[in-house]
C-alpha positions as a printed Julia matrix, in Angstrom:
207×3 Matrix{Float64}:
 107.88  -206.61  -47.21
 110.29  -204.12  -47.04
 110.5   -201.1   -44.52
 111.86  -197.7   -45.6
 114.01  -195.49  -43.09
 115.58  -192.64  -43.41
 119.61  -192.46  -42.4
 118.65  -189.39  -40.12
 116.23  -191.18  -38.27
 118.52  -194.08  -37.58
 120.18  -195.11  -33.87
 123.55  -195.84  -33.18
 122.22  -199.21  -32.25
 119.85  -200.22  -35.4
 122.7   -199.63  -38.24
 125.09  -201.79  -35.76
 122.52  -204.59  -35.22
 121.18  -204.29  -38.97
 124.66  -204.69  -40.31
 126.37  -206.66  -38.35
 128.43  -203.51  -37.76
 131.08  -203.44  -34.59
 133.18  -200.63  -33.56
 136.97  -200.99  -33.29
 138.99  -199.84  -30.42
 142.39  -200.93  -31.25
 144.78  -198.03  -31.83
 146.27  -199.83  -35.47
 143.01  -199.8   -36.73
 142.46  -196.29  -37.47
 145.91  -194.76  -37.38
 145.61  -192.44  -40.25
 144.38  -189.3   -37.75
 147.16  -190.28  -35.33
 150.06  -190.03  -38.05
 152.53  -187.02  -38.34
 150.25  -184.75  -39.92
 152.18  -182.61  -42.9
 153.58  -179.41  -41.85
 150.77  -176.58  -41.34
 152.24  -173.65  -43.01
 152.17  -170.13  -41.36
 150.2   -169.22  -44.34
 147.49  -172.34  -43.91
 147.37  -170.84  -39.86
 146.56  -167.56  -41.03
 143.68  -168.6   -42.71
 142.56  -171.05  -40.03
 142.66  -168.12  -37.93
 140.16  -166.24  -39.71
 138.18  -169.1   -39.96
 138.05  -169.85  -36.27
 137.36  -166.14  -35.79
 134.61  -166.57  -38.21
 132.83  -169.33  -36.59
 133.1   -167.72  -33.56
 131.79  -164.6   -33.81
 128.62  -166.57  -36.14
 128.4   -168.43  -33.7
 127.1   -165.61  -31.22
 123.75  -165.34  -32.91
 120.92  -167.85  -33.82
 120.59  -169.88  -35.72
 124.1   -171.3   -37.66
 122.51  -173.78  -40.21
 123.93  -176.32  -42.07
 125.04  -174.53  -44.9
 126.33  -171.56  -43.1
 128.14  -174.12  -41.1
 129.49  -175.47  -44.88
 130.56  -172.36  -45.97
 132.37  -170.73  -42.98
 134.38  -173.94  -41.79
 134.12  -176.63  -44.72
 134.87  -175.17  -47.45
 138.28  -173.36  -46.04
 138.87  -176.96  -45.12
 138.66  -178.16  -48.18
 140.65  -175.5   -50.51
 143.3   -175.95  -48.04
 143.95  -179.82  -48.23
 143.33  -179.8   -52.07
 140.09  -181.85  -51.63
 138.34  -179.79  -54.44
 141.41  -180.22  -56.94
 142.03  -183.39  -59.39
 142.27  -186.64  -58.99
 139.51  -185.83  -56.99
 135.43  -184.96  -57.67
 133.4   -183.52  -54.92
 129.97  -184.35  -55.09
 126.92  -182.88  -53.05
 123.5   -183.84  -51.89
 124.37  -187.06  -53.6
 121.25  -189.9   -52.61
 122.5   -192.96  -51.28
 120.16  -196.23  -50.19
 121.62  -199.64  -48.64
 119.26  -202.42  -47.4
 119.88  -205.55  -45.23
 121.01  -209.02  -46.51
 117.25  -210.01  -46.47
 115.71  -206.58  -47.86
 113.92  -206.67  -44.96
 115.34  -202.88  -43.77
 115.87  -200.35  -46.72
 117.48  -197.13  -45.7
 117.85  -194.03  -47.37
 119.07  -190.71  -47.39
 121.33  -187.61  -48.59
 125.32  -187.18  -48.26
 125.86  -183.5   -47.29
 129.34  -183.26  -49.44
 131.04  -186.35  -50.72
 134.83  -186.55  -51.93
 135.47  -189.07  -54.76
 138.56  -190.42  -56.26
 137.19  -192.69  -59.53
 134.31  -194.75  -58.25
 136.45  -194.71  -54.16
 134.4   -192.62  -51.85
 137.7   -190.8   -50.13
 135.77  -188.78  -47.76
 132.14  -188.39  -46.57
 131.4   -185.26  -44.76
 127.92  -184.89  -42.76
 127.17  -181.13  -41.03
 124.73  -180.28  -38.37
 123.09  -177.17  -36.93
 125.76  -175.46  -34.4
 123.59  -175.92  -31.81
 123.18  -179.59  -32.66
 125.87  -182.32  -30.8
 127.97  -184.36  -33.31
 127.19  -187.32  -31.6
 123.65  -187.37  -33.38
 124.94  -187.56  -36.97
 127.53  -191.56  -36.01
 124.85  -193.3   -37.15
 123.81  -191.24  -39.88
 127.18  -190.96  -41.37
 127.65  -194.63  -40.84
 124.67  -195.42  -42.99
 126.19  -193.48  -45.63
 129.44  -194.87  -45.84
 128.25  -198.35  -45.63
 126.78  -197.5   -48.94
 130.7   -196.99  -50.56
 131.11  -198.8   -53.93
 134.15  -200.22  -52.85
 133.83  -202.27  -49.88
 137.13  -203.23  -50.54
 138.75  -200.4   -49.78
 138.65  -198.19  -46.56
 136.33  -195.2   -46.36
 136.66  -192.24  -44.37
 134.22  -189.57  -43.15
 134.13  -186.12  -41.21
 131.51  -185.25  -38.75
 130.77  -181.24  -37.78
 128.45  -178.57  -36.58
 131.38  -176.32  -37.3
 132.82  -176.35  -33.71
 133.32  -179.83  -32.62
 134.66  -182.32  -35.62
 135.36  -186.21  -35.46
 136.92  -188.12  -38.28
 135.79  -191.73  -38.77
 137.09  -194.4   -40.95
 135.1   -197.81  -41.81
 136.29  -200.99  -43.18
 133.29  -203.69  -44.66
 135.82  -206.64  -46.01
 133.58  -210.09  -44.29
 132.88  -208.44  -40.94
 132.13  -204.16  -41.04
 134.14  -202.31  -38.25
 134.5   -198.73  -37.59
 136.8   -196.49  -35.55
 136.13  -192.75  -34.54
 139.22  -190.12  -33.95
 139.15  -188.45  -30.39
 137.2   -185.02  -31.26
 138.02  -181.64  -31.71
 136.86  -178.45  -30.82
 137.17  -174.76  -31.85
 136.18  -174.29  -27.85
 139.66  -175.49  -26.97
 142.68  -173.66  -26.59
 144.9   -172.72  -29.26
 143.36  -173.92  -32.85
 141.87  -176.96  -32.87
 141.77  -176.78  -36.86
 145.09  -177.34  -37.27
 145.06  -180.41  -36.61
 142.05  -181.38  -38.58
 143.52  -179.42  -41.44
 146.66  -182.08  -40.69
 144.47  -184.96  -41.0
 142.87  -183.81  -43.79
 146.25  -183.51  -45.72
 147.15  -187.1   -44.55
 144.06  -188.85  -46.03
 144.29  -187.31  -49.22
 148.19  -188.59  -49.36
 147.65  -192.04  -48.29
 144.28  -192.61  -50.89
């Protein structure tokens, strides 16, 4: 028989038991948020800025949701590093399900905003609450990207409440392994968001 759980409901510990999943500590595995990122333009600041400001000042009141938290920090994100222009498709709310070898565990659940090049899931984003820790949505967004058409090939994914954000990459091939990026936060000095902006840019050049 098989049992039904939902991604959100998942521990860190279940999807790494259930899939034989291991996290990777070397620094080659997940260079991509290390590289040289491509030059933030004056411009791109500006904006990044404003969107910092934005967040910011939202962030004073309750209750930031989700979608507030998509449409103040994501989407700026987005527009900037030519995410939402061809050759690729963004998709949202998209339903995803991925089960154990045996079909003994069936897990399902809902992809906040999902960047797709052809059938290559580029870039799986997952939002929380602002008041919510990041931490909460690893094995969620793990789920997700374990359900990538193309094991073949790398897949990469953002996690944010709009203030603190964490880039993670995961790579099936015989044995899954993932990697997660140190995190950043709007709370720090200076602007955090460049750099994500930066990493951002590099993914969508090396896809």
């Amino acid at each position: 028989m098989t049992t039904t759980l939902f991604a959100k409901d998942i521990t860190l510990n279940e999807i790494e038991s259930r899939f034989n999943l291991s996290l990777n500590e070397a620094s080659d595995f997940f260079p991509e948020w290390q590289l040289p990122s491509p030059e933030i333009t004056s411009q791109e600041k500006v904006w990044l800025d404003k969107v910092k400001a934005s967040y910011m000042h939202l962030s004073k009141y309750p209750v930031m949701l989700e979608n507030a938290v998509q449409i103040t920090v994501l989407s700026p994100l987005l527009h900037l590093s030519n995410l939402l222009l061809p050759p690729f498709q963004l998709k949202t709310e998209t339903s995803v399900m991925i089960s154990t070898a045996d079909d003994e565990i069936r897990i399902e659940g809902r992809i906040d905003i999902l960047t797709v090049k052809d059938s290559f899931w580029v870039l799986v984003i997952e939002s929380k609450r602002a008041e919510l820790s990041v931490k909460v949505g690893f094995a969620q967004i793990l789920a997700y990207m374990l359900a990538t058409p193309t094991p073949d090939k790398p897949c990469f994914g953002l996690i944010t409440n709009g203030s603190s954000f964490v880039f993670v990459k995961l790579v099936i091939n015989e044995t899954p392994q993932y990697a997660m990026s140190h995190m950043f936060d709007l709370v720090n000095p200076g602007n955090d968001l460049y750099t994500v902006l930066g990493i951002l840019k590099n993914i969508c050049q090396l896809i």
